[in-house]
C-alpha positions in Angstrom: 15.9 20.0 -10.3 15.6 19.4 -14.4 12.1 19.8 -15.9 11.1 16.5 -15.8 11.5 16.5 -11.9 9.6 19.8 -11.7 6.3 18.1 -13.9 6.6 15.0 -11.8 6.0 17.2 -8.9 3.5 18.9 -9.8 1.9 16.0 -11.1 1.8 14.8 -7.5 1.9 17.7 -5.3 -1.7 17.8 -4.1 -1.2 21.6 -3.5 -4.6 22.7 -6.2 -7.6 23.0 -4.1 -9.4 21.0 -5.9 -7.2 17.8 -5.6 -7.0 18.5 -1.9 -10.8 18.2 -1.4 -10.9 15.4 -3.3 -8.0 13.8 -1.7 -9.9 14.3 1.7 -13.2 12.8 0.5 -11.5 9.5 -0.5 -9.3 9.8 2.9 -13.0 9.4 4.7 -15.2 7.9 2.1 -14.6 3.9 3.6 -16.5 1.3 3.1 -16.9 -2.1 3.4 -18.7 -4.2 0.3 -22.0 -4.5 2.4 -23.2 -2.1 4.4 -26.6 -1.0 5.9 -29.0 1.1 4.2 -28.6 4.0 6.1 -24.9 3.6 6.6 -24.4 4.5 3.0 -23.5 7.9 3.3 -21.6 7.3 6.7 -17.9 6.8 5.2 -14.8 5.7 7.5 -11.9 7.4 7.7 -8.3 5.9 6.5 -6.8 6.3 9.7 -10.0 4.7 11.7 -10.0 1.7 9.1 -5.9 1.5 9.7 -6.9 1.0 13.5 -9.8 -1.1 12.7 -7.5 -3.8 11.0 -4.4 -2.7 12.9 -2.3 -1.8 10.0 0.8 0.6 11.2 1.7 2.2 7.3 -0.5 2.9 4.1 1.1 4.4 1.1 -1.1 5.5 -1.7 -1.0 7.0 -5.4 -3.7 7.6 -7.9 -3.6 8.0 -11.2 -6.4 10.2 -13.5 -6.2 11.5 -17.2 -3.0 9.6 -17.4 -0.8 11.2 -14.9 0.0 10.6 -10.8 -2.6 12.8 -9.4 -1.2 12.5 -5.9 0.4 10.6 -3.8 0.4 10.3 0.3 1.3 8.3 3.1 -0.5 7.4 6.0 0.6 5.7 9.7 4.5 5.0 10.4 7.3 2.5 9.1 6.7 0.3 11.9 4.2 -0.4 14.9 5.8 1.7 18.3 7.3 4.2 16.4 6.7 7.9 15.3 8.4 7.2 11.9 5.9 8.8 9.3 5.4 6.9 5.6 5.6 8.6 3.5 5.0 8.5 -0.4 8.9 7.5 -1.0 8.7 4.6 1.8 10.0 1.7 -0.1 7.5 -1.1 0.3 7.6 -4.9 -0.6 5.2 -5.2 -4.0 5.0 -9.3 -3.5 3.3 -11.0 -6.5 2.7 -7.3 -8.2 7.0 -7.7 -9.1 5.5 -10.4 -11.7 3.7 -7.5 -13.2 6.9 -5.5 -13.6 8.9 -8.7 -14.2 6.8 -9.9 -17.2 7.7 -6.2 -18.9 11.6 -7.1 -18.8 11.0 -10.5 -20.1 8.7 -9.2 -23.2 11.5 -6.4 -23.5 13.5 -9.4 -24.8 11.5 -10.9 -27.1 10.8 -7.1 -28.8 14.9 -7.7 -29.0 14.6 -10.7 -30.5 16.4 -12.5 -28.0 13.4 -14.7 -26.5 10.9 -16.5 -28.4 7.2 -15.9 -26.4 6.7 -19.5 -28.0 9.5 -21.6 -28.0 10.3 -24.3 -25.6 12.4 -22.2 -23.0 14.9 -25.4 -22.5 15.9 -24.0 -25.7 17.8 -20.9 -24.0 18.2 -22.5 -20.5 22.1 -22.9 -20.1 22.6 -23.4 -16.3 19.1 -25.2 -15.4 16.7 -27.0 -17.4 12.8 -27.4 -16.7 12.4 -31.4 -15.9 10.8 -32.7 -19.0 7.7 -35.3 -17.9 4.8 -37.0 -20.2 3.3 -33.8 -20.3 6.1 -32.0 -22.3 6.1 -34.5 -24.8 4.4 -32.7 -27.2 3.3 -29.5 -25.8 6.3 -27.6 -24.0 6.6 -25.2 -21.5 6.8 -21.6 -22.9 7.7 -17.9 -21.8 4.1 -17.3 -23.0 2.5 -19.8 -20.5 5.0 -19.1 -17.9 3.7 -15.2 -18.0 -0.1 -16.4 -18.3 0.5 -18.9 -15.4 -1.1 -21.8 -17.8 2.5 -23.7 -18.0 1.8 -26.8 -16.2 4.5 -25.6 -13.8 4.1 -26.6 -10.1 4.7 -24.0 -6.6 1.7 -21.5 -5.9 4.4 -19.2 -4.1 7.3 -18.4 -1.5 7.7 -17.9 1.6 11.3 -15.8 1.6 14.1 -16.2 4.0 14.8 -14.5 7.7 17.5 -12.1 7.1 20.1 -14.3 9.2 18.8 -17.3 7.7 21.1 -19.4 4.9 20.0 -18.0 2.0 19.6 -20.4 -1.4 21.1 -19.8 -5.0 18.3 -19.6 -7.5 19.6 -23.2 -9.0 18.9 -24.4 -5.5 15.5 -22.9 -5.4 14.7 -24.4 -8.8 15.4 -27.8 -7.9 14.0 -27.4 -4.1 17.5 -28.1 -2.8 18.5 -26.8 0.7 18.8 -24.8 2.1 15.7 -24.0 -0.3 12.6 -24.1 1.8 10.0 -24.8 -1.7 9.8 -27.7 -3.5 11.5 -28.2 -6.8 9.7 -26.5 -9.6 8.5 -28.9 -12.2 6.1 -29.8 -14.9 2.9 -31.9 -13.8 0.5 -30.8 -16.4 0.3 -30.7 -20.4 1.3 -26.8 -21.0 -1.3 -24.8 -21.9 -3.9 -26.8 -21.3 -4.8 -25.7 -17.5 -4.7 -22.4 -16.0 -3.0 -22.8 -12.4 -1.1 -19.7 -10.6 2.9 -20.4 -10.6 5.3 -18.1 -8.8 7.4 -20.8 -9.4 7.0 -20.3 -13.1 8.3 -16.7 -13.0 11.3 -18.4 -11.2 12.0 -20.3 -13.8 11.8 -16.8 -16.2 14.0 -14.9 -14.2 16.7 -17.7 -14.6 16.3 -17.8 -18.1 16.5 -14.1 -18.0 19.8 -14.4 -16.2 21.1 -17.4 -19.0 20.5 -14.8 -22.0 21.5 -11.6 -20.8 24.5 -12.8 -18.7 23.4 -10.0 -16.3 22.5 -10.2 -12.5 18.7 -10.2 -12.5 18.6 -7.0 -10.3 21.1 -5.3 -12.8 19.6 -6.6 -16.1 15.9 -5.4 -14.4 16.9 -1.6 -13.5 18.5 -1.1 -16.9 15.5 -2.5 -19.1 12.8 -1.4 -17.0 13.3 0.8 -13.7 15.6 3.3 -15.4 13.3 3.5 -18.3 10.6 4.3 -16.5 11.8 6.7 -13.5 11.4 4.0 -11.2 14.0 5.9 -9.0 12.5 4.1 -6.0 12.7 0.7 -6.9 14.8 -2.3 -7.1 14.9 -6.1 -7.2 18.1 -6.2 -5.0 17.7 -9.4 -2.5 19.1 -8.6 0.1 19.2 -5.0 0.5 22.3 -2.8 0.9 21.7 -0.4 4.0 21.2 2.5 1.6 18.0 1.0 0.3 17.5 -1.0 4.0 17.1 2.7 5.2 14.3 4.0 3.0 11.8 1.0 3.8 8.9 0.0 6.2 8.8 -3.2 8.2 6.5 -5.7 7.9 3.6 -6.8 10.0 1.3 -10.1 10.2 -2.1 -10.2 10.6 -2.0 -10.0 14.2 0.5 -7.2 14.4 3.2 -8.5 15.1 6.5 -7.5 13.6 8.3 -9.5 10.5 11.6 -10.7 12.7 14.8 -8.5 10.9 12.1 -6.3 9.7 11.7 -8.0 6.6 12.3 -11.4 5.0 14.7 -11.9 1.8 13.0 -13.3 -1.5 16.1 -14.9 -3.8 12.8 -15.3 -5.9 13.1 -11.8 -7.3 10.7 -11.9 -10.3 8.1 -13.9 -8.2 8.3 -11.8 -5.5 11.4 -9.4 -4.8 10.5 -6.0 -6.0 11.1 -3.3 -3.6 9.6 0.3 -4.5 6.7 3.1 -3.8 3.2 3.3 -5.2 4.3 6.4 -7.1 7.0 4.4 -9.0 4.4 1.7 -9.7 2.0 4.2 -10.8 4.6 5.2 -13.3 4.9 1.8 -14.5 1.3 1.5 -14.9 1.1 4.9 -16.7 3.6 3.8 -19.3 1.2 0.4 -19.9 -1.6 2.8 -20.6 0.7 5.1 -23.0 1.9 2.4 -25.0 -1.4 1.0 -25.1 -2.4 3.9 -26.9 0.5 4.0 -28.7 2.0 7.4 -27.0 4.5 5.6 -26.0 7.8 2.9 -26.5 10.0 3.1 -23.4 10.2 -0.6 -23.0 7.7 -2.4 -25.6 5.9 -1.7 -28.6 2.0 -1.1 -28.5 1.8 -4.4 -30.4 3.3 -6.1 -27.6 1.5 -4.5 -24.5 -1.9 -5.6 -26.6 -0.7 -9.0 -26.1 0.3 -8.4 -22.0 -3.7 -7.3 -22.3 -5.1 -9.8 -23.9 -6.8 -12.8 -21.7 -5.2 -16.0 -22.5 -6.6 -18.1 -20.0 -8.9 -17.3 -16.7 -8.8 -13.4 -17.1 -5.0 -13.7 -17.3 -2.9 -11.3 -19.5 1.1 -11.9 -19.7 2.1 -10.5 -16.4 -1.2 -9.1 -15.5 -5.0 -10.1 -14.3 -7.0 -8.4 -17.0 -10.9 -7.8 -16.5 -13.2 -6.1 -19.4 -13.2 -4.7 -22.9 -12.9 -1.6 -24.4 -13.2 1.5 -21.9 -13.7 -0.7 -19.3 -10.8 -2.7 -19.8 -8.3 -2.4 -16.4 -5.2 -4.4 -15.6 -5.1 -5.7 -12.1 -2.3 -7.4 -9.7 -2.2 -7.9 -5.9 1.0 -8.7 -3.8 1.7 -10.5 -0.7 4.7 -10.9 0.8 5.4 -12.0 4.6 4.4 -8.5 6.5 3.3 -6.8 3.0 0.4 -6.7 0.6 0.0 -4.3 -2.2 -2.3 -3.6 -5.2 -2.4 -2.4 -8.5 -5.2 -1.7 -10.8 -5.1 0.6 -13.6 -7.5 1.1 -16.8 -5.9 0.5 -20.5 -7.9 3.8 -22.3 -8.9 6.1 -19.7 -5.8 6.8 -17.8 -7.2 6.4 -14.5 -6.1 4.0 -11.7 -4.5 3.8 -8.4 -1.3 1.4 -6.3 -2.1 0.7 -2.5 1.0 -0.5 -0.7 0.8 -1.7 3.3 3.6 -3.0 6.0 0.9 -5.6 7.4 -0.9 -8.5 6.1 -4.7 -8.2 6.1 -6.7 -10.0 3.5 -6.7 -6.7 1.0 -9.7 -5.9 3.8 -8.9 -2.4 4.0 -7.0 -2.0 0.5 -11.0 -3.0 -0.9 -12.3 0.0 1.0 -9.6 2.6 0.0 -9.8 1.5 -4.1 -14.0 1.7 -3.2 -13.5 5.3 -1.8 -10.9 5.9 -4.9 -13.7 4.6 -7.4 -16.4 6.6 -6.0 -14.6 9.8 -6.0 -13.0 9.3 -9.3 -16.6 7.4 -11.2 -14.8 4.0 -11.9 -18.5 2.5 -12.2 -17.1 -1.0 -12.0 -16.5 -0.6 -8.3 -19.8 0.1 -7.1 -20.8 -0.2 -3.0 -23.5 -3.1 -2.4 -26.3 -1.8 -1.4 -28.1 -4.2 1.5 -31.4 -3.2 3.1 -31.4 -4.3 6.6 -33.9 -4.7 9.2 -34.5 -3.9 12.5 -34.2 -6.8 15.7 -35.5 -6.9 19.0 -33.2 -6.3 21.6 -34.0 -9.6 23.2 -33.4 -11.5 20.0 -30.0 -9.7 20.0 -29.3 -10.7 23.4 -30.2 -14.7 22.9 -27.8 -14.3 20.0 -24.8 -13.5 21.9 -22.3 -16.2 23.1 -19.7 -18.5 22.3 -20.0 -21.4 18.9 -17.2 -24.1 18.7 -16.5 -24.8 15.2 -13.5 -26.9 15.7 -11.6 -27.6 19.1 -9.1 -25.1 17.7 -11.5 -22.5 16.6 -14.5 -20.9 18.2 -16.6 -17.9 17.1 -17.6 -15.0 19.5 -20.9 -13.5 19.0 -20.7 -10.1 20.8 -23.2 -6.7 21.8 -22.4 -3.3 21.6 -25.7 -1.0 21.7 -27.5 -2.1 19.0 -24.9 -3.8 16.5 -23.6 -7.3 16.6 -19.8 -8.0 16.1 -18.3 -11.4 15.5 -14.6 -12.5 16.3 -12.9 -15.9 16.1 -9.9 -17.1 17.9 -7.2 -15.1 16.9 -9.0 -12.8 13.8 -10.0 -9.4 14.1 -13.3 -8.5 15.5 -16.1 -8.3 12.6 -19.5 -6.3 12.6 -22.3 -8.1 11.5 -25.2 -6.2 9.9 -28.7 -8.2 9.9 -30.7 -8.4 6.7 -33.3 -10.3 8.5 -34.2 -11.6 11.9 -31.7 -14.6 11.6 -29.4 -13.8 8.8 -26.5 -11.3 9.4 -23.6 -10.2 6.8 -20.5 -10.5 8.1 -19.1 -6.8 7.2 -15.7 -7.4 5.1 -15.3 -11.0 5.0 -17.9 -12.4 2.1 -20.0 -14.3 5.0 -22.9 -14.7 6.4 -24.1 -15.8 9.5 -27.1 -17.7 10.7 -28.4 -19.1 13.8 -30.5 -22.0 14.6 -32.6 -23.0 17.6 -34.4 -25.8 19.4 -38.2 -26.2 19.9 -37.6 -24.6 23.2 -36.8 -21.4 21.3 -32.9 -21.5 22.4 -29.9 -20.6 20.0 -28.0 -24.2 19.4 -25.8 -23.6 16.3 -24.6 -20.9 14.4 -24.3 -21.9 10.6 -21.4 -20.1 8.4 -21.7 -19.7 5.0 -18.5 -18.4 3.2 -17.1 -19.4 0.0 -19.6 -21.9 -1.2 -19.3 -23.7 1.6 -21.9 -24.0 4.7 -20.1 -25.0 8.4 -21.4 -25.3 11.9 -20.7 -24.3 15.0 -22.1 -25.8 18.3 -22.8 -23.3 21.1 -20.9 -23.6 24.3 -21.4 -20.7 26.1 -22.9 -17.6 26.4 -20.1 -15.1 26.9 -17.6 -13.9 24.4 -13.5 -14.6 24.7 
C-alpha cells in the first residue's frame, strides 16, 4: 500500500476512541423533524429506523475538518440475505451523478473547449436541440443546462430492466423507441424560468461525447474519477460483472426487489453514476479545497465559485446551493429505481456527510441520519423541531381510532398502541402521530398534520389532512384499522 493509501485509511478507520464514541452517538441519535417534548433526548437507533422504513442497506461517510472522518455500512446488499454493506458497496447515486457530471463538463470549459455561454448547437455534431420561438433570441446554454433554467423539457428517467432493449442516447434525445421518455426539447425562453431537467444533463453528456470524441464513461473516469480517487466509481451503463459484483440491489418503497437487481440508465450524466459514499465524499472534499483554493485537480477556484454561486432558485452549476459565507453548503439528492442517496457538504468549513441506500423511501430516514450527523458534529442549520405536546384522554383516543376514505383507492388507518396514535394508508408505511392538542396530531416524518372533525352528537365524521399546502378529507367508514 503507497502513502496516499495509508492516509486515506487512516482518514477513515474509525479505530481513535474518540471517533468511535462519536460514531455510536450518531448511530443512535434518530430523529424525526417533530417530536414530543420529552422524546427529545430519546434518539433511535440506525438499525431500528432501517426496520422502521424497511430499508435492507445503508452506507455512510462523514466528512469534518476537511477530511473522511469515517465511513460504515449498515444492513445487507439485498433483503433475505446475510450479505453485509459495507463502505465499498457500490451504490446507484441517481440525480447526485449530475453533481459529479457538471465537474467534467466545467473541466472543459477550464480547457477552453466549451463555452459556459454559447448556444450549445454550436458544438452539437450528431444531435441538435430543436430550435422553437423561444430560442429565437435567447439560446439554450451549458450554463442553463447545469443551473436547470434552460427551458429544456423531461423532469427525469425511469432506466431500463436489464433484459429490456436498451436505447442509444440519440434515441433518448429524440424520445425514439425503444426510448421510454419523451423527446427532449425546448418549451420555454432560456433563462428565464427555473424548472429541474434531467433531460437537460442528457443533452450535456451528448455534447460531451461530440467534443471529446470519447465514450462518456471513458471521457468521465479520466477527467474526474481518476483525478479524484474515485476508485469506486463509474458511469458504465450497463455494468461488466466485475463492477456487477461489488454492488447492492435495489428496493421500492414496499420492499420489494428491483427485478435484475438493478435497472440500466443510458442517461449516464442524469442519472448513471455508480460508486460509494467515501468516493463521493472525496469529490465533495475536493469542491471544498478548491473552494479555498488548496486545490486544482479538475477546476480552478474561479470556476468552483461559479458551481457555488445561485443562479436561479438556490441552484449552483451542478449543485443545490443554500447560504453565504460559513454557512454556505452544497446539497444534491438522488433517486434512482431501488436507490436514493444524498450529499451535502459545507464550502469553508470542511464538514459534511454522503448517505447512500438500496431502497426508495422519501429521504425519511436519510433526514434522521444527516439530523443525528448535525447534532453530533454542530451543523446549527439542522436543528430538531422542538413541539410541546399534550396529554389526551384515553377515551378521546379510542373515538379517534378507525378507518377514513379519502378516495375509493385510498383510505387512512387510525390505529392504538398504549398511549400513542399511529397512522397508515393503503399501501404506506405505518406513521406515529404525536398530538399537539386535543384534535391536532403531527404526522411524525411526513410534513402532515392530522385533524378530526365531529357531529353534534359528539362522533368522529372526517379526518382532515393537511400536507403541502393543501387541506383533504377523509369520510369515516369504519372503526377498525386494515
Amino acid at each position: 500500500m503507497n502513502l496516499a493509501a495509508v492516509i486515506l485509511a487512516l482518514h477513515i478507520n474509525p479505530s481513535a476512541p474518540q471517533t468511535s464514541i462519536r460514531i455510536q452517538r450518531v448511530e443512535n441519535g434518530l430523529l424525526p423533524a417533530m417530536v414530543a417534548q420529552n422524546d427529545l433526548g430519546k434518539g433511535k437507533s440506525i438499525t431500528e429506523r432501517m426496520s422502521r422504513y424497511t430499508v435492507p442497506g445503508i452506507s455512510i461517510a462523514v466528512i469534518n475538518d476537511g477530511k473522511i472522518e469515517w465511513a460504515r455500512g449498515y444492513g445487507v446488499i439485498e433483503k433475505g440475505t446475510d450479505q453485509r454493506v459495507t463502505p465499498n458497496t457500490l451504490f446507484q447515486a441517481g440525480s447526485v451523478s449530475k453533481s459529479v457530471a457538471a465537474m467534467g463538463a466545467l473541466a472543459l470549459v477550464e480547457q477552453h473547449k466549451l463555452d459556459l455561454d454559447e448556444d450549445i448547437n454550436k458544438k452539437l455534431t450528431s444531435y441538435k436541440v430543436p430550435d422553437s420561438t423561444h430560442t429565437e433570441v435567447e439560446k439554450v446554454t451549458l450554463a442553463r443546462i447545469l443551473s436547470h433554467t434552460a427551458g429544456l423539457t423531461v423532469h427525469g428517467f425511469l432506466g431500463y430492466a436489464v433484459d429490456a432493449p436498451m436505447p442509444t442516447l440519440i434515441q433518448v434525445l429524440k424520445g425514439e423507441k425503444p426510448a421510454n421518455s419523451p423527446e427532449i426539447k425546448n418549451d420555454m425562453v432560456p433563462g428565464a424560468t427555473w424548472r429541474y431537467s434531467g433531460g437537460g444533463y442528457t443533452v450535456m453528456q451528448q455534447l460531451v461525447i461530440d467534443v471529446t470524441k470519447q465514450s462518456y464513461p471513458d471521457f468521465m473516469k479520466q477527467t474526474v474519477l481518476d483525478k479524484l480517487g474515485m476508485t469506486n466509481s463509474t458511469f458504465a451503463q450497463p455494468l461488466d460483472k466485475t463492477w456487477a459484483d461489488k454492488t447492492a440491489t435495489g428496493h421500492y418503497q414496499d420492499a420489494s426487489k428491483v427485478k435484475g437487481r438493478w435497472h440500466v440508465y443510458p442517461e449516464m450524466a442524469a442519472a448513471g453514476l455508480w460508486c460509494t459514499p467515501t468516493d463521493l465524499a472525496k469529490f465533495a472534499i475536493d469542491i471544498q479545497d478548491t473552494y479555498n483554493g488548496r486545490s486544482q485537480k479538475v477546476l480552478s477556484q474561479a470556476m468552483a465559485k461559479q458551481m457555488l454561486t445561485d443562479k436561479m432558485n438556490g441552484d449552483g452549476l451542478g449543485v443545490f446551493v443554500k447560504g453565504t459565507g460559513p454557512s454556505l453548503r452544497f446539497i444534491h439528492s438522488g433517486r434512482d429505481d431501488g436507490f436514493d442517496s444524498m450529499l451535502m457538504a459545507y464550502a469553508e468549513s470542511g464538514k459534511g456527510a454522503i448517505i447512500m441506500a438500496n431502497a426508495n423511501m422519501d429521504n425519511d430516514l436519510m433526514n434522521e441520519i444527516l439530523r443525528s450527523i448535525a447534532k453530533e458534529y454542530n451543523w446549527s442549520e439542522y436543528p430538531i423541531a422542538q413541539k410541546i405536546t399534550v396529554d389526551i384522554a384515553p377515551a378521546v383516543l379510542k373515538s379517534l381510532v378507525g378507518k377514513y376514505e379519502l378516495t375509493k383507492e385510498f383510505v387512512i388507518a387510525v390505529k392504538q398502541k398504549g398511549s400513542q396514535l399511529f397512522v397508515e394508508g393503503t399501501n404506506q408505511p405505518e406513521l406515529e402521530l404525536v398530538a399537539e392538542a386535543e384534535n391536532s396530531f403531527i404526522v411524525v416524518g411526513a410534513g402532515a398534520t392530522i385533524s378530526f372533525e365531529r357531529n353534534e352528537k359528539g362522533e368522529v365524521t372526517n379526518l382532515v389532512l393537511k400536507q403541502n399546502g393543501q387541506t383533504r378529507k377523509a369520510k369515516r367508514i369504519g372503526n377498525g384499522g386494515f
